[in-house]
DRENDO-780067 format. One line per 3 residues: number of its first residue (from 1); their letters; for each residue x, z, y of N, C-alpha, C. Coordinates in steps of 0.001 Angstrom, whole numbers. Each point is the difference from the previous one (the first is absolute). Layout:
DRENDO-780067
NUM = a = X Z Y X Z Y X Z Y | ...
end
This chain:
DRENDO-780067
1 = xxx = 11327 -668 -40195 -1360 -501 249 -333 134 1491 | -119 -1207 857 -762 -85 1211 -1060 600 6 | -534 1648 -139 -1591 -88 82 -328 18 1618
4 = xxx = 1028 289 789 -1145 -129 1312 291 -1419 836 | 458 -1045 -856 -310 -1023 63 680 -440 1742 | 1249 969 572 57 -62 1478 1468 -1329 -70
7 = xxx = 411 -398 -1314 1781 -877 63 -914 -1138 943 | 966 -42 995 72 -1538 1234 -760 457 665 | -1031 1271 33 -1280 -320 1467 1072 606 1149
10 = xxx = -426 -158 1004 831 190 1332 -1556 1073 577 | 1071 1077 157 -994 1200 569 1099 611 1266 | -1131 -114 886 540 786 1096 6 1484 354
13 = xxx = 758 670 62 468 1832 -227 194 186 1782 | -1582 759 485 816 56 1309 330 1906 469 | 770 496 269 -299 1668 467 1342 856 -878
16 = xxx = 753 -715 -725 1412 667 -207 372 633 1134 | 382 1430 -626 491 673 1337 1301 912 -477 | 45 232 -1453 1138 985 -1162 103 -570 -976
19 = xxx = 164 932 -813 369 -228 -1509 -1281 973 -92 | -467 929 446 -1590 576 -286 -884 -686 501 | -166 -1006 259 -1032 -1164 766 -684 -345 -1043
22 = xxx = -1153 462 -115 -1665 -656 -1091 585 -2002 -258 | 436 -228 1342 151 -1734 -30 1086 -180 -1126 | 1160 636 298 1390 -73 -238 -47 342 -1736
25 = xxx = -852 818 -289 -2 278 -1706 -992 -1049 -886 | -1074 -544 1302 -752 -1331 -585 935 -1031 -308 | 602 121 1174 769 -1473 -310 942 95 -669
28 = xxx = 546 747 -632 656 159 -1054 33 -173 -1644 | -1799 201 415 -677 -252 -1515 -221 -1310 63 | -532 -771 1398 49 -1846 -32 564 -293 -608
31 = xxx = 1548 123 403 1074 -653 -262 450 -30 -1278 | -471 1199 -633 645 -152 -1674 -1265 -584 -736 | -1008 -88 344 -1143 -852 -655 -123 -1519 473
34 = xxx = 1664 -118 818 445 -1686 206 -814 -565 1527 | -334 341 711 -455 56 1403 560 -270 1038 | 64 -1295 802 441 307 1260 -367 750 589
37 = xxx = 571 1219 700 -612 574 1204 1068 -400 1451 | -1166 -232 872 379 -234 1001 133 1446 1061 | 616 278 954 191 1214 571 -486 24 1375
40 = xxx = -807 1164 315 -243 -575 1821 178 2004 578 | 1054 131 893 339 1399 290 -240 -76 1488 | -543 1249 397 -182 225 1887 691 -729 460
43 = xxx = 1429 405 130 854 -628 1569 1675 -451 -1026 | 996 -635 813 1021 -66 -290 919 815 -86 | -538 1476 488 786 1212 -394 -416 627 -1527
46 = xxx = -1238 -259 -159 -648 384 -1401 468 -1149 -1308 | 203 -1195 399 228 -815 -705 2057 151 -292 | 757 186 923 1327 385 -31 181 1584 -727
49 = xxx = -883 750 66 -12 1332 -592 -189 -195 -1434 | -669 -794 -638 -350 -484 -1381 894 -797 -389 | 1249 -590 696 1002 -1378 -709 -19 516 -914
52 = xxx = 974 1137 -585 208 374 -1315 -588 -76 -680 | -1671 697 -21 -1188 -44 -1063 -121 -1185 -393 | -137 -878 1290 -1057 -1312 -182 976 -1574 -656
55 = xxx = 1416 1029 276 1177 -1643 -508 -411 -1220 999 | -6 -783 -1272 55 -1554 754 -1655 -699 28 | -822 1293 -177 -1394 -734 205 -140 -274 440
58 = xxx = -1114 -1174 307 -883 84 1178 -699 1048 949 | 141 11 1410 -425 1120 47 -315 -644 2019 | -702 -40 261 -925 -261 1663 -265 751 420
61 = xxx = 147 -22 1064 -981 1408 819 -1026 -130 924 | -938 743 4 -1394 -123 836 -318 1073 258 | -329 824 1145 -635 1137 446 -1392 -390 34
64 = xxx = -952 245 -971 -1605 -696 422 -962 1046 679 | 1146 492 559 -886 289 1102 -448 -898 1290 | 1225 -1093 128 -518 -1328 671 -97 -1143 -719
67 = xxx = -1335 -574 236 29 -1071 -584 618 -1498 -10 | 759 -125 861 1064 -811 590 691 18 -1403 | 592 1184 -311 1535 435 -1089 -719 -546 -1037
70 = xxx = -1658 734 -659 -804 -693 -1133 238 -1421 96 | -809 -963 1278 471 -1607 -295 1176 -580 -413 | 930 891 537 1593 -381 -140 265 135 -1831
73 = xxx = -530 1085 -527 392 446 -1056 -437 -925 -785 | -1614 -502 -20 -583 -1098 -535 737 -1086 -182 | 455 -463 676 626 -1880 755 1462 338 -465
76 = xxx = 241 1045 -346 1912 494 -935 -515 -276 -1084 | -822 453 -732 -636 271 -1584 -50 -1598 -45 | -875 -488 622 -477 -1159 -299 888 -1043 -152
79 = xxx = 1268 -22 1031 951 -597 -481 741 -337 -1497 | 53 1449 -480 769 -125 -849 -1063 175 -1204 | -1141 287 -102 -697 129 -1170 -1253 -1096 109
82 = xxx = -561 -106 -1278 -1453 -924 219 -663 767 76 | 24 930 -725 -1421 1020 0 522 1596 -791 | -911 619 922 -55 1147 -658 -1078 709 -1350
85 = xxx = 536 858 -430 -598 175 -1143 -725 1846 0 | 489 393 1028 -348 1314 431 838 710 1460 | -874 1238 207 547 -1 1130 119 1698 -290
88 = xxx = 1157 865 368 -797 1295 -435 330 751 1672 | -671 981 615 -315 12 1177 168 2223 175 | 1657 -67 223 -199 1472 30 591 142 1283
91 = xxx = -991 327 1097 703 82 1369 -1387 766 327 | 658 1303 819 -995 815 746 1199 897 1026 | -1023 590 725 1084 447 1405 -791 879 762
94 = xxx = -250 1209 -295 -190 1166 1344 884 447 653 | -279 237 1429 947 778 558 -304 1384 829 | 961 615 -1084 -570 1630 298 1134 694 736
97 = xxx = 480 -1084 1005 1043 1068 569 -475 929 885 | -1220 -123 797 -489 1346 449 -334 1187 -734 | 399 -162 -1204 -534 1085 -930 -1077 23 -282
100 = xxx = -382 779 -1258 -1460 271 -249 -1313 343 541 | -811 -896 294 -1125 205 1487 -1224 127 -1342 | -1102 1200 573 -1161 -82 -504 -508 -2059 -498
103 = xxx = -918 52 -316 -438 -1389 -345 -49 -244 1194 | -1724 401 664 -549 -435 1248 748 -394 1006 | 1312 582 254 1052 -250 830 757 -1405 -336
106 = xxx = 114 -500 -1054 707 -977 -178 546 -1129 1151 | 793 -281 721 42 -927 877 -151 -1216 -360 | -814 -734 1089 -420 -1427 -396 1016 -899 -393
109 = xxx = 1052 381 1053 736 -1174 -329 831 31 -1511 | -124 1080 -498 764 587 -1251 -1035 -1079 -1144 | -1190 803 212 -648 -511 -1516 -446 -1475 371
112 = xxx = 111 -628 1105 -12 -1531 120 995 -536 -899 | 1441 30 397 1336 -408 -81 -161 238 -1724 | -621 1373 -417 151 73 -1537 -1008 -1385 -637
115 = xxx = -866 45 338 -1118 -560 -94 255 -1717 -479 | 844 -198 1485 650 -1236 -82 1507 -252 -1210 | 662 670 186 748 78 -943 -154 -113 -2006
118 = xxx = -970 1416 -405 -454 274 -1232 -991 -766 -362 | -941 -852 732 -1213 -56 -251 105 -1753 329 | -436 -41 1195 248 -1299 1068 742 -1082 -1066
121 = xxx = 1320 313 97 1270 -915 -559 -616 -801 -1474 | -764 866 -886 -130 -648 -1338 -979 -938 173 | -890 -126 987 -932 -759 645 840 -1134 483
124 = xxx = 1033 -32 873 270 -728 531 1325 -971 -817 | 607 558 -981 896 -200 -1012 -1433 -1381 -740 | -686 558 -562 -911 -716 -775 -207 -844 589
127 = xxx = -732 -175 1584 -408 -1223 204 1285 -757 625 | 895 331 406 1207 -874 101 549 -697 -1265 | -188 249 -830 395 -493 -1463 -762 -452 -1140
130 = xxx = -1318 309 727 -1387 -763 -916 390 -1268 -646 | 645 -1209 767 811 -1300 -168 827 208 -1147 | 1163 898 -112 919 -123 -773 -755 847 -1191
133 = xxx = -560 740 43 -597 764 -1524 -187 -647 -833 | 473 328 -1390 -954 -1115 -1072 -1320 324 -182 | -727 -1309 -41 -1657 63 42 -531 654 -1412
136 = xxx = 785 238 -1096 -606 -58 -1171 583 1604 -321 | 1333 351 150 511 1000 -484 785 1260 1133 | -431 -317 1263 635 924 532 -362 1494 447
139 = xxx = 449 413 -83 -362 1772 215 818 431 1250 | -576 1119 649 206 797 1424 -336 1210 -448 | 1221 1005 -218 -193 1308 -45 627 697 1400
142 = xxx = -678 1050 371 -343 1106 774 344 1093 -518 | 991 1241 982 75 645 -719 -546 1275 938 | -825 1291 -606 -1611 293 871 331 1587 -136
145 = xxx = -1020 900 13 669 1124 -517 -1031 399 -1157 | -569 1093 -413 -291 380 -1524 -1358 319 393 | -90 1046 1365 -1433 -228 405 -145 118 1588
148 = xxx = -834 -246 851 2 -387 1492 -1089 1510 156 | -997 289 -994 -929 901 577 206 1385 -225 | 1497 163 -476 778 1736 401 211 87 921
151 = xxx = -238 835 867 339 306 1311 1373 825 213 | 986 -898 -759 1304 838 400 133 295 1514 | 761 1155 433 205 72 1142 1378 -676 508
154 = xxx = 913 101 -548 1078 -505 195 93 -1515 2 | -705 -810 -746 -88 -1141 -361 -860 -853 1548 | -781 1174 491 -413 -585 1488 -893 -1161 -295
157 = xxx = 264 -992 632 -679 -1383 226 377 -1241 -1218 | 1280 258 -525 203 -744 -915 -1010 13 -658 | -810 550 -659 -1255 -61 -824 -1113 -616 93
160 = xxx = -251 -19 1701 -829 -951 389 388 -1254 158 | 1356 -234 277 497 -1392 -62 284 -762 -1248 | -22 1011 -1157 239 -759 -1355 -1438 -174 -545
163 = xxx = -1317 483 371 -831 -335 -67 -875 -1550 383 | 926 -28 1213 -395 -1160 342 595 -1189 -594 | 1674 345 -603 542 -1037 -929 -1112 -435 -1384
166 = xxx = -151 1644 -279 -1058 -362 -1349 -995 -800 606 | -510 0 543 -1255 -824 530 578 -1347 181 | 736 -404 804 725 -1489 248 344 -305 -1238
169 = xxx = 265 608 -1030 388 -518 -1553 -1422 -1115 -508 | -984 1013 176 -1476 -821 -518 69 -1175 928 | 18 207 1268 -357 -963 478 922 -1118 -45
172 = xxx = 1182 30 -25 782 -907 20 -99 -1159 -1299 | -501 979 -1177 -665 -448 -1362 -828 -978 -18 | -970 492 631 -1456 -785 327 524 -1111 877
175 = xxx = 515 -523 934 162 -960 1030 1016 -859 -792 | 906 251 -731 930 -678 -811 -505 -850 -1738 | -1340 515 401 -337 -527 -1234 -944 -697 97
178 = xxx = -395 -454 1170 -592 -1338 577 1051 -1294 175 | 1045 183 -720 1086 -1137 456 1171 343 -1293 | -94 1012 -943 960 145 -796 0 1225 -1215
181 = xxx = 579 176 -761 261 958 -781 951 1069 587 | 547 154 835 755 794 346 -857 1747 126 | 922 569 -658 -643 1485 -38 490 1255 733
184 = xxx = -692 1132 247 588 995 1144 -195 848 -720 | 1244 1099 -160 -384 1367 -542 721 895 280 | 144 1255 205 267 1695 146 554 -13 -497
187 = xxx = 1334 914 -41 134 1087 -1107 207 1463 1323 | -632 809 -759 -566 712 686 519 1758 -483 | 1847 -223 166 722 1418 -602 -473 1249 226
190 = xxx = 339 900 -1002 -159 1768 865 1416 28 538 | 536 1403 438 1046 -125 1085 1231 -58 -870 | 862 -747 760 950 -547 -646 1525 222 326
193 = xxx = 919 360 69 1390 313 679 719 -955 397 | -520 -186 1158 574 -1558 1135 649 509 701 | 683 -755 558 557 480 1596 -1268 -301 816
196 = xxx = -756 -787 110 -1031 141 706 -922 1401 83 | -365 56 -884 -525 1444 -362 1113 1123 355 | 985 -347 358 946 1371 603 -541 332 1324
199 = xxx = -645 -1123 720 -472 -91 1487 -882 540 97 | -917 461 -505 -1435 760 -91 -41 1593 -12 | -530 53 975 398 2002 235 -435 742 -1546
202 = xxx = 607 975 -463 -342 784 -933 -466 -377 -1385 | 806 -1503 -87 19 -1056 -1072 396 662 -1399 | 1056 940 4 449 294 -1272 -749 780 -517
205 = xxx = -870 1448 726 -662 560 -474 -1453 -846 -458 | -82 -833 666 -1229 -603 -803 306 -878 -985 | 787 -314 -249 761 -800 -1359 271 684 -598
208 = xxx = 633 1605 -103 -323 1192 -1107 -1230 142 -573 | -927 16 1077 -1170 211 -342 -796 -1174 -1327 | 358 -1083 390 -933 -1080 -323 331 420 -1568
211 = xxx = 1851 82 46 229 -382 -1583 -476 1144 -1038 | 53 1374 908 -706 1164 -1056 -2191 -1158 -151 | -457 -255 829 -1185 -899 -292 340 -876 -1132
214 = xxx = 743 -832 -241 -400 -765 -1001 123 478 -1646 | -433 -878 -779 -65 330 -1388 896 275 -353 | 1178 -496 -8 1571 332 -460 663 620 636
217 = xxx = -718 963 1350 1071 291 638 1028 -215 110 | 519 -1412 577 842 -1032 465 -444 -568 833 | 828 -232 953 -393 -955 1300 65 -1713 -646
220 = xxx = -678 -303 668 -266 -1623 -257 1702 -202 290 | 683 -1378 -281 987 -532 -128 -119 -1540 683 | 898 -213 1182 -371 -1160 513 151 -1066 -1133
223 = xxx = 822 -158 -1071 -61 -754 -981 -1126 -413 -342 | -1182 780 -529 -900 143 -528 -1233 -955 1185 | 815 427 1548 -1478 -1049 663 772 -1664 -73
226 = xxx = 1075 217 -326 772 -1695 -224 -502 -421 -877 | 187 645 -1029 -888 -971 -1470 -1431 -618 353 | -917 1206 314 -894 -707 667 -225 -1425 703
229 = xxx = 1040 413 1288 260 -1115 1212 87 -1491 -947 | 1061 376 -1029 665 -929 -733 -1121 -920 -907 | -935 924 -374 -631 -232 -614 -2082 -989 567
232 = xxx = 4 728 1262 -684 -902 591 571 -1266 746 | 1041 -109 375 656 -1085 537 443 -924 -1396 | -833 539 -1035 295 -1485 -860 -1353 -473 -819
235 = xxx = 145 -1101 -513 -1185 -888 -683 -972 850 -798 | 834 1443 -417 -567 665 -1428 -1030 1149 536 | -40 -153 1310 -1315 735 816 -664 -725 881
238 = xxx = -242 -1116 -848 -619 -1500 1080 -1543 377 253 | -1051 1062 -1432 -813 467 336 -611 1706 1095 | 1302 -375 532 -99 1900 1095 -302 -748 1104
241 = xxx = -799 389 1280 -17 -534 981 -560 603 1298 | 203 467 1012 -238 494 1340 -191 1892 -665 | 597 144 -983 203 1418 -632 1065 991 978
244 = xxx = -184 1009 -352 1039 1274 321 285 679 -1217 | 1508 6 -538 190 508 -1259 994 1524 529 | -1093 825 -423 709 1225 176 539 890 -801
247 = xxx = 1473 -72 542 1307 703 -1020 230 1368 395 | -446 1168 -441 -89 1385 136 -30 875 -962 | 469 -506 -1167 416 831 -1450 -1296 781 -344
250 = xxx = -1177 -540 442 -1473 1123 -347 61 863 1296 | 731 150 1188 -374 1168 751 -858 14 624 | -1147 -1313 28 -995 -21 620 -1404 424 -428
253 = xxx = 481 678 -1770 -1130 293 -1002 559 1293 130 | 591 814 677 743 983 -628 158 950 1380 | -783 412 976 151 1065 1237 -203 1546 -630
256 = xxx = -1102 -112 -907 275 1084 -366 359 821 -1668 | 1505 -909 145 805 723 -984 533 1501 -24 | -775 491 -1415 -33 1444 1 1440 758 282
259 = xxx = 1023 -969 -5 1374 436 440 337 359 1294 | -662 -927 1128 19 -146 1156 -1142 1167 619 | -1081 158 -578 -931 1002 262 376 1390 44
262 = xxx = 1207 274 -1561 187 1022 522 990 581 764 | 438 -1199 384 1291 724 673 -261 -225 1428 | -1284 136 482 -483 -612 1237 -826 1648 -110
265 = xx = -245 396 -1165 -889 1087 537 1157 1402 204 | -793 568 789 1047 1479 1009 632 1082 -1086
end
């Protein structure tokens, strides 16, 4: 049974980076629910690092951090496809090689570059491809974090920059629906075991932490934000729209679990 209704749509998968890549386990679920996915990776060293994974897919590359590579990527797609049917959008980028700086310290040029990268790009992805979207059925997922108003310390500025993705989600909603059905939405994980997340100072201990927080004491499972992904990028969540769906096993109902309380007290 087709229920998520995705055999023949052509969806574009951009931010493969592993075999632990949030993108890389979406598009996995496309593909067996009969899906083109199309592939778009940083550079030609990232795209040659994946031959094996990726076989004989399709697979382009665009750094959107310039928008030059975005037009290019557009006018490739367009060639070979009529239209797209979704777009799913997992690309973000701090750079913490100075190490861990108070907030206030943050360097400009750091949380710009993130800014532009995590945030910027899904903006600019959308309106480069407004043309090719289908008007009736297409979906744009984002992938965000679980909440922006914890003040992790380690997490730095990313928080404020995924805030601003959540925000560009609505809006991108609202302006797209003066001209189409096309829909924008979140998914919005607790912490997850990426290689990305290896980059984040003092990442593991707060990923211990999260999973004693949730209800099952289990860490969320990137699987689990794919189904999702999978699941708004098709027809059978045609009524969700400029939403943030947050995947955190209950740990956001759950700070003060009497388990965690007491083993916090002296």
């Amino acid at each position: 049974m087709d229920y998520l209704q995705l055999a023949g749509k052509n969806i574009l998968v951009t931010g493969v980076a592993n075999r632990k890549s949030v993108a890389w386990h979406t598009a996995r679920l496309l593909e067996e629910a009969g899906a083109n996915v199309i592939y778009s990776v940083r550079s030609e060293q990232r795209k040659e690092s994946l031959a094996k994974l990726l076989g004989d897919r399709t697979v382009f590359v665009c750094d959107v951090e310039h928008q030059a590579e975005i037009d290019r990527l557009k006018q490739q797609v367009s060639q070979q496809y009529d239209s797209l049917h979704g777009i799913l959008h997992s690309v973000a980028f701090a750079d913490f090689s100075a190490g861990w700086l108070p907030f206030h310290e943050t360097p400009r040029d750091a949380f710009l570059q993130s800014v532009n990268i995590s945030c910027y790009s899904l903006i600019a992805l959308a309106n480069s491809f407004q043309e090719l979207l289908d008007k009736t059925e297409g979906s744009v997922v984002t992938v965000s974090i679980s909440t922006t108003r914890m003040a992790a310390e380690n997490y730095g500025y990313m928080a404020p920059v995924k805030a601003a993705l959540d925000s560009s989600v609505c809006f991108l909603a609202k302006t797209f629906s003066k001209f189409s059905n096309v829909r924008f939405n979140a998914v919005n994980p607790g912490l997850l075991k990426t290689s990305a997340s290896a980059g984040i100072p003092g990442y593991i201990d707060s990923y211990l932490h999260a999973e004693k927080a949730t209800l099952r004491k289990q860490a969320v499972q990137t699987e689990e934000v794919a189904n999702t992904i999978a699941f708004l990028l098709s027809p059978r969540s045609s009524g969700i729209n400029a939403q943030g769906i947050v995947i955190d096993a209950g740990m956001e109902i759950n700070y003060f679990d009497e388990e965690i309380i007491r083993e916090d007290q002296p």
